[in-house]
C-alpha positions as CSV (number, residue, x, y, z in Angstrom):
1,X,23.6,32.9,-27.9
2,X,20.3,32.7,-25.8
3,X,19.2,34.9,-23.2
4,X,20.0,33.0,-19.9
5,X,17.8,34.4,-17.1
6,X,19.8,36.6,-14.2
7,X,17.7,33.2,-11.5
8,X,19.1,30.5,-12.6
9,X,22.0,29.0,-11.3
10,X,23.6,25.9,-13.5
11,X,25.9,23.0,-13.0
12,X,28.8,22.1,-15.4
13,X,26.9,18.9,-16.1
14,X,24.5,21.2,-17.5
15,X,21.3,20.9,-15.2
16,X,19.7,24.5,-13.8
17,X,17.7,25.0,-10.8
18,X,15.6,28.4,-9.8
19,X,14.2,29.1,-6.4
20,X,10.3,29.8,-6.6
21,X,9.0,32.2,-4.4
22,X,7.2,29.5,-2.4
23,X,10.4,28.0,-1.7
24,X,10.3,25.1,-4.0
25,X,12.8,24.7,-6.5
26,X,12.9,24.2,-10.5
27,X,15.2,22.4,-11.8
28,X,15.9,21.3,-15.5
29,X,18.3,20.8,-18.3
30,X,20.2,23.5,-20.6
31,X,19.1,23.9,-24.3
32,X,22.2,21.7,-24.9
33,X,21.6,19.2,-22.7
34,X,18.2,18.6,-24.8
35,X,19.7,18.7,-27.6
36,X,22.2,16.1,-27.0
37,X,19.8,13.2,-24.9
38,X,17.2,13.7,-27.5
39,X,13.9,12.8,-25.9
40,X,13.7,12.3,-22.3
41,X,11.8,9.0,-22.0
42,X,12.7,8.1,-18.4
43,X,13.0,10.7,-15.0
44,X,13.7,9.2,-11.9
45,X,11.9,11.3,-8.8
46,X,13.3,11.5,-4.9
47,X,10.8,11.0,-2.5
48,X,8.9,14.7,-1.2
49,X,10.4,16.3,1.6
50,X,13.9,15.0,0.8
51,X,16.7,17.1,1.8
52,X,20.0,17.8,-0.4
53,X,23.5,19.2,0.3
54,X,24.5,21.8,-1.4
55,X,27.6,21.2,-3.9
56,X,30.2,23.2,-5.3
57,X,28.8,23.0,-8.8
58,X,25.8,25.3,-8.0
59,X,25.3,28.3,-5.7
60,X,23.3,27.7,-2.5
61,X,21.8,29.9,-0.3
């Protein structure tokens, strides 16, 4: 099993996301995840400055 770092907080649906100290945050997909899409040939971005709600799947602030 890998080391997970103690900062990142993951979904069941196997995405992560890490608060930067800047305020932004990281997010991307678990070891598994990769391994099962294979390459990642399309990403689809928000506009900047979007706001989201915080879910039950990961732990908000």
């Amino acid at each position: 099993m890998s080391d997970i770092p103690a900062d990142l907080r993951f979904a069941e649906s196997h995405e992560w996301a890490r608060l930067e100290t800047d305020g932004t945050v990281t997010v991307g997909i678990s070891d598994h995840a990769q391994e099962a899409l294979g390459d990642v040939v399309f990403v689809e971005l928000t506009e900047i400055w979007k706001s989201f709600r915080c879910r039950r799947s990961i732990r908000c602030r």
